[in-house]
C-alpha positions as a printed Julia matrix, in Angstrom:
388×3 Matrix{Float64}:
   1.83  -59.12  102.41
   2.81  -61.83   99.28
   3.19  -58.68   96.66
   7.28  -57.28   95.89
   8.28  -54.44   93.63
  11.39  -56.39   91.33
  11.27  -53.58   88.55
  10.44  -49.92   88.19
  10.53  -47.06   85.49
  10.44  -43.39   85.81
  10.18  -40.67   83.32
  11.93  -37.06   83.97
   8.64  -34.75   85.18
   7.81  -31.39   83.26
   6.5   -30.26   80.84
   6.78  -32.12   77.53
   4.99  -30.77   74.27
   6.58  -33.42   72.17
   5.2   -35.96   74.36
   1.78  -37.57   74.17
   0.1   -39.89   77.0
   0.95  -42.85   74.65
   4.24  -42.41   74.35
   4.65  -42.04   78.13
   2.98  -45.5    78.47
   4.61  -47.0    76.37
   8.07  -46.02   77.32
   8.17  -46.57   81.07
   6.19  -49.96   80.1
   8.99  -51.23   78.17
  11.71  -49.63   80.59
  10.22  -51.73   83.65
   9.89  -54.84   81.79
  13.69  -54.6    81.27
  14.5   -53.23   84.8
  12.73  -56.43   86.3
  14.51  -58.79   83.57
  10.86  -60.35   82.34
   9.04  -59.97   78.54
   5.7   -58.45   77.67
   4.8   -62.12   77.75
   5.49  -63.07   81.43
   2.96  -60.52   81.98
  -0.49  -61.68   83.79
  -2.37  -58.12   84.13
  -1.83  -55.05   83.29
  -3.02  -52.02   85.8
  -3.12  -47.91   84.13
  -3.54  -45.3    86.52
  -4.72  -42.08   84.32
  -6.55  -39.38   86.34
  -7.48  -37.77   83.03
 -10.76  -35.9    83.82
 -10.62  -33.68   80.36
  -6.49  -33.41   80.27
  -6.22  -35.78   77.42
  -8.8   -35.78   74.41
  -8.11  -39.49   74.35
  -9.96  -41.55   77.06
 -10.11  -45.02   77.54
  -6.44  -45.46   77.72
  -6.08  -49.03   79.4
  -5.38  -50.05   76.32
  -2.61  -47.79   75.23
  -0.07  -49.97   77.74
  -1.02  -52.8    74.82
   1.03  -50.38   72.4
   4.24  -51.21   73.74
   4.73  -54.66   72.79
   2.67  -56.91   70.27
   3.04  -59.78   73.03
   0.53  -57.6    75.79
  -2.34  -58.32   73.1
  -5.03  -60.15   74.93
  -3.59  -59.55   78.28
  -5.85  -58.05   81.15
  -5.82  -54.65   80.98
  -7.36  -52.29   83.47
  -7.77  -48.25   83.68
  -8.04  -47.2    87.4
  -8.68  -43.69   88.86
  -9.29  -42.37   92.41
  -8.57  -38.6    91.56
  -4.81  -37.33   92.84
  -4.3   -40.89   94.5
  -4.7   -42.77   91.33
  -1.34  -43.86   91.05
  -1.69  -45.81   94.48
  -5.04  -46.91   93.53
  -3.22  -48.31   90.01
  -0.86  -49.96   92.5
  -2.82  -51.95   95.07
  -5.15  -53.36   92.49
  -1.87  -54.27   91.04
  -0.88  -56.08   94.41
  -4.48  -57.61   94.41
  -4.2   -59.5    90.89
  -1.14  -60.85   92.8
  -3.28  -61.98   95.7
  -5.22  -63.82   93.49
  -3.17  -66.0    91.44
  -1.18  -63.74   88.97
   2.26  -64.08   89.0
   3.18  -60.43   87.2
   2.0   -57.73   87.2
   2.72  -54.53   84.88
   1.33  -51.25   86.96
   1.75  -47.62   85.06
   0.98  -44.2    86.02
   0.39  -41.63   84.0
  -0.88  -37.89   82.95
  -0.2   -34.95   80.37
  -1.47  -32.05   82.1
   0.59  -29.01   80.19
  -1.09  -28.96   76.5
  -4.13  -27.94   78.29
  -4.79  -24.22   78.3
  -4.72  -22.76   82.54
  -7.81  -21.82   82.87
  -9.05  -25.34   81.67
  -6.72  -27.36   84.11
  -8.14  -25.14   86.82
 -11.6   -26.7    85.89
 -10.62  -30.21   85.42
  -8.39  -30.57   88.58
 -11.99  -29.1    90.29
 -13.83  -32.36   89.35
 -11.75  -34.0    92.2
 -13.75  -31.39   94.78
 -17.7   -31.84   95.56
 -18.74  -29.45   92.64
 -22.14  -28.57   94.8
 -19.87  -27.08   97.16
 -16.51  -26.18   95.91
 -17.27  -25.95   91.74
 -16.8   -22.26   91.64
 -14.08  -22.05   93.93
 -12.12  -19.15   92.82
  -8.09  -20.37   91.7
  -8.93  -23.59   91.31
  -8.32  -26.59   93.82
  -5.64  -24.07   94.72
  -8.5   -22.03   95.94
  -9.76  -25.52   98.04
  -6.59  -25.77   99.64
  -6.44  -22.28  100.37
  -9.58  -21.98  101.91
  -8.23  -24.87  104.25
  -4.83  -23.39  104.99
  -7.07  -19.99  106.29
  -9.14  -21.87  108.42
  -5.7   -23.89  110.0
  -4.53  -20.65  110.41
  -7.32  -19.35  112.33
  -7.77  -21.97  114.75
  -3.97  -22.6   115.37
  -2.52  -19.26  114.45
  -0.58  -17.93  111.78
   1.24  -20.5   110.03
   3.31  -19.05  107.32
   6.91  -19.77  108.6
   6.15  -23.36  108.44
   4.91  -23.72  105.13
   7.94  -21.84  104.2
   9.86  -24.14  105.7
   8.46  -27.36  104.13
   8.44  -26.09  100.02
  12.34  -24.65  101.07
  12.84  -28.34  102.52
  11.18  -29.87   99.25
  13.09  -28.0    96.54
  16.2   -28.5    98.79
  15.49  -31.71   98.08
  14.56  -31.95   94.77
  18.04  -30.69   93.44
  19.46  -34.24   94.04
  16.77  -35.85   92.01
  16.89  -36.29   88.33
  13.26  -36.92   87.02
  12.52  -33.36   89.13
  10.52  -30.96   87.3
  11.89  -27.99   89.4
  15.69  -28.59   90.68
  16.16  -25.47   92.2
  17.08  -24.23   96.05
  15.1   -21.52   96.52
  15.15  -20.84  100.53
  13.55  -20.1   102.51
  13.61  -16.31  102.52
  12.44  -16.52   98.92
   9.16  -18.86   99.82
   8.45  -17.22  103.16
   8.21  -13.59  101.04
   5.22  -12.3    98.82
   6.74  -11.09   95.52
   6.31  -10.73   91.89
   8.03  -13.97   91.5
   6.0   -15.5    94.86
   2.55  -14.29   94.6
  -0.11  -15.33   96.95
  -2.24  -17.66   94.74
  -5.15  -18.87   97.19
  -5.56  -17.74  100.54
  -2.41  -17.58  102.81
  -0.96  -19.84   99.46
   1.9   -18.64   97.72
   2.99  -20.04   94.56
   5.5   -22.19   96.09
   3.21  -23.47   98.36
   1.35  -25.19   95.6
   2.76  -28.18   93.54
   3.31  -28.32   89.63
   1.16  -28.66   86.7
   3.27  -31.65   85.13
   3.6   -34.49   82.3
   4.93  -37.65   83.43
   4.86  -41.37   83.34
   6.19  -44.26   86.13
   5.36  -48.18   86.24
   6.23  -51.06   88.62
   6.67  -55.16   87.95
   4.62  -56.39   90.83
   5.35  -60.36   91.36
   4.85  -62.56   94.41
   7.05  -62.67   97.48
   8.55  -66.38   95.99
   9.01  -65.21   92.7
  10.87  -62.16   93.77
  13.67  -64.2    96.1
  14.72  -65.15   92.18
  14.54  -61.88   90.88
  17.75  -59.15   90.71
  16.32  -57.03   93.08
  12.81  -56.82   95.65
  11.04  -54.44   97.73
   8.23  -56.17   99.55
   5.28  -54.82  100.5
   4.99  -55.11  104.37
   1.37  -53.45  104.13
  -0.72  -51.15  102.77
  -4.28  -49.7   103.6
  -7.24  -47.31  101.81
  -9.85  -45.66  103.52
 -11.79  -43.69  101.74
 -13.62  -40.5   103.41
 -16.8   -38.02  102.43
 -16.24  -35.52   99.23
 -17.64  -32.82  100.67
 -15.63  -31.02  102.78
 -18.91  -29.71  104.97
 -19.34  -33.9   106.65
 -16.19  -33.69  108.54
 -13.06  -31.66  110.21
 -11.17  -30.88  107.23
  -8.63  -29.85  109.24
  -8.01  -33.63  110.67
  -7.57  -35.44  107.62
  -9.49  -37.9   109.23
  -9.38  -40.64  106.01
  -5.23  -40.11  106.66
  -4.97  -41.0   110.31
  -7.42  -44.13  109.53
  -5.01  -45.19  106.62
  -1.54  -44.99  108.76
  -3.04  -46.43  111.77
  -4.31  -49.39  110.0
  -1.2   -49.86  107.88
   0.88  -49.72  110.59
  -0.92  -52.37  112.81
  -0.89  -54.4   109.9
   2.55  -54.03  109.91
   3.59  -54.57  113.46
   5.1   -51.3   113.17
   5.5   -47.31  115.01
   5.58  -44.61  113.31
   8.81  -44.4   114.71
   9.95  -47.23  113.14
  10.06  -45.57  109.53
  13.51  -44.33  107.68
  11.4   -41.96  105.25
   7.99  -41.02  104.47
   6.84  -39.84  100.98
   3.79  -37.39  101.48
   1.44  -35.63   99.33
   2.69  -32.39   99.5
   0.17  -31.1    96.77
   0.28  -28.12   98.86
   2.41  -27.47  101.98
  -0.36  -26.86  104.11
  -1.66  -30.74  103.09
   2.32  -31.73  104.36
   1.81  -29.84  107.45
  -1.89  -31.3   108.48
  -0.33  -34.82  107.38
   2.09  -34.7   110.14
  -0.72  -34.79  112.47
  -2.54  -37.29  110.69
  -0.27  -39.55  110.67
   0.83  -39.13  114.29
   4.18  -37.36  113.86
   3.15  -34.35  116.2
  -0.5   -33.44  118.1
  -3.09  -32.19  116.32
  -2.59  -28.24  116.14
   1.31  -28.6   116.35
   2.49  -29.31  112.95
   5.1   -26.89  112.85
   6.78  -28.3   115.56
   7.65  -31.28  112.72
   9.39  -29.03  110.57
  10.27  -25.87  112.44
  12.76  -28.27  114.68
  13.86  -30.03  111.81
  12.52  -33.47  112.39
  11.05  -33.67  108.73
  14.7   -32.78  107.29
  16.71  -35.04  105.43
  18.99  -35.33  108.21
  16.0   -35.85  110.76
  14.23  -38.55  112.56
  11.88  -39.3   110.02
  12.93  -37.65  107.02
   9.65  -36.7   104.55
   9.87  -35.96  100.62
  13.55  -36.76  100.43
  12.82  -37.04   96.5
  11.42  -33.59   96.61
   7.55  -34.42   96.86
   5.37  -32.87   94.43
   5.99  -29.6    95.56
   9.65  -30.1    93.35
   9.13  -33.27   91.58
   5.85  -32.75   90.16
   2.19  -33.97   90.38
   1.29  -35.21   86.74
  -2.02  -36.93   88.67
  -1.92  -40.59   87.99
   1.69  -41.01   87.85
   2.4   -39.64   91.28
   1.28  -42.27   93.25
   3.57  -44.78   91.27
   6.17  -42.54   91.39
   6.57  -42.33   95.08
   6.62  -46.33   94.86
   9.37  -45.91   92.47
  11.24  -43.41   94.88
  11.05  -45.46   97.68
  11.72  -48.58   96.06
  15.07  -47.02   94.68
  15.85  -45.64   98.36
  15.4   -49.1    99.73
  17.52  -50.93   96.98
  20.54  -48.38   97.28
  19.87  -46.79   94.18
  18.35  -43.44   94.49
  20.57  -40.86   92.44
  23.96  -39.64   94.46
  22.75  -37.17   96.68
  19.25  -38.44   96.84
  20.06  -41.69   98.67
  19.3   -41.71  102.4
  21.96  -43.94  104.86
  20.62  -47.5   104.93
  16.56  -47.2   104.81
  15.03  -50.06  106.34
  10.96  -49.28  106.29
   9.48  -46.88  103.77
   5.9   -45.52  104.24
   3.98  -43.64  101.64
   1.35  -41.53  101.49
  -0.63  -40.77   98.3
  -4.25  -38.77   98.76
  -6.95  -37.94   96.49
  -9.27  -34.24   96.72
  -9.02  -33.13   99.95
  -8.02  -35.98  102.56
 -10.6   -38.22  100.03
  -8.85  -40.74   99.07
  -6.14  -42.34  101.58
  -3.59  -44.6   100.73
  -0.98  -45.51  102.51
   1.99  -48.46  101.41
   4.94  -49.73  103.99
   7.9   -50.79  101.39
  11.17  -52.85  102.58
  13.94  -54.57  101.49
  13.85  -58.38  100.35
  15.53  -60.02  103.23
């Protein structure tokens, strides 16, 4: 790969009334451009990821980057959107400009999710399913994800401890991380038990097996591999794949994740790397039960023997391939197009030495990210290290 990360941005996650998708852009635009030491001006293209689908009134927001500085007037300017993986798919057209000649590149995620009334964000996040099929899915894609988890759970048995496990893991996790939404240790007694606090939601889903509505904003400075060896600070890109599967859920396994095992296994040849070869994964954790299935996917454990991953602590921060050490969406949040550009920015910080105290894993050496749109849809997949 010729594309490095040499500057990054990252707003806190939540929910933000006083906050509008512009002023997201525009802030982690500006923040980035002064991370990586460059102007508006040095600036070649500029990539949005913005999921949108009925959050924001305002569409057409490629342009909004242009608000942050007079000098991005006339620059290239690009809205991208591949449902929940639309921060990744922001971020490899990003690395593509690159391929081709541009020497910058400005990449920003973003969504504002909260101003919308529940029953409305239920609907819009449902226009990432096969509305044919799944369109009146009671609770949303909640309801998607819970329909999956039940039939998991009847072909490899009750599940429940596990997914426990993995949102107590998660929030665990997410205490050490500033731009958290939720920085709270709950345990795993609390997420393993229905209760008024911990309803069942979906399903075998409980509400802490389901990730956060959220507002949020992160951006990259992409540059070539020559440029960066001048820069303060690079994370190269050792590889990074897409493979894109069926929307509706009735053309394949949804239990496989099929699109997911295609995406690691082609990343990591690309790479000249195992799976075992990784210091962290970041996973889409929309839902635990997605976290769980991904550990198959992606080769971690047989298919049918997820658990295993978490249940004997592999997936811990302490383990042999630690996963979500930033939290995952579960605690960080899931404001749509940001999150794939956020987990860049996580694992770009973890490879640089400069995730928060806490936070920062013992001398990473090969990131590998995994960002997914609807249901095992959309598969991305990026290996990050350090600048040699």
């Amino acid at each position: 790969m010729t594309a490095s990360i040499v500057g990054w941005a990252h707003t806190p996650f939540g929910k933000f009334d006083a906050e509008t998708v512009e002023s997201l852009v525009t802030r982690v635009a500006n923040e980035a451009l002064t991370d990586a030491g460059i102007s508006a001006g040095d600036v070649d293209e500029i990539v949005l990821g913005h999921f949108n689908a009925g959050f924001s009134p305002q569409d057409f927001t490629a342009s909004l980057v242009l608000q942050a500085d007079p000098q991005f007037r006339f620059k290239p300017a690009t809205r991208v959107e591949n449902a929940c993986a639309t921060g990744s798919a922001a971020v490899h057209q990003g690395i593509r400009a690159i391929a081709t000649g541009a020497k910058f590149v400005l990449v920003v995620g973003v969504e504002q999710m909260t101003t919308t009334p529940g029953p409305e964000i239920g609907r819009n996040l449902l226009k990432a399913s096969y509305l044919p099929e799944d369109g009146d899915t009671p609770a949303g894609f909640a309801g998607v994800f819970g329909k999956i988890a039940q039939g998991y759970f009847q072909k490899y048995g009750d599940q429940s401890d596990a997914l426990a496990m993995i949102a107590a893991k998660n929030h665990k996790n997410g205490v050490a991380n500033p731009y958290a939404q939720m920085r709270k240790d709950f345990g795993f007694e609390f997420c393993r038990a229905e209760s008024d606090k911990n309803p069942f939601v979906a399903g075998p889903l409980k509400r802490t097996d389901c990730s956060l509505v959220s507002d949020g904003a992160a951006a990259l400075v992409l540059t070539d591999a020559e440029t960066a060896k001048t820069m303060g600070k690079a994370v190269n890109f050792r590889a990074t794949a897409h493979a894109q599967d069926f929307l509706p859920m009735s053309k394949r396994d949804i239990l496989q994740f099929e699109g997911c095992t295609v995406a690691w296994r082609r990343a990591l040849e690309q790479a000249g790397a195992k799976l075992s070869d990784l210091s962290f994964v970041e996973t889409h954790d929309c839902f635990t039960v997605a976290e769980l299935i991904e550990y198959e996917a992606m080769g971690l454990t047989p298919r049918g023997q997820g658990a295993r991953a978490i249940l004997e602590g592999w997936t811990l921060k302490d383990g042999k391939l630690p996963v979500n050490p930033s939290g995952g969406l579960k605690a960080k949040g899931h404001p749509i197009g940001a999150t794939g550009v956020s987990m860049h920015v996580m694992s770009a910080m973890q490879l640089t030495g400069q995730a928060p105290e806490g936070m920062q894993l013992k001398n990473p050496e090969l990131a590998g990210i995994f960002n997914m749109g609807g249901a095992a849809v959309a598969n991305y997949v990026s290996l990050l290290e350090p600048a040699k």
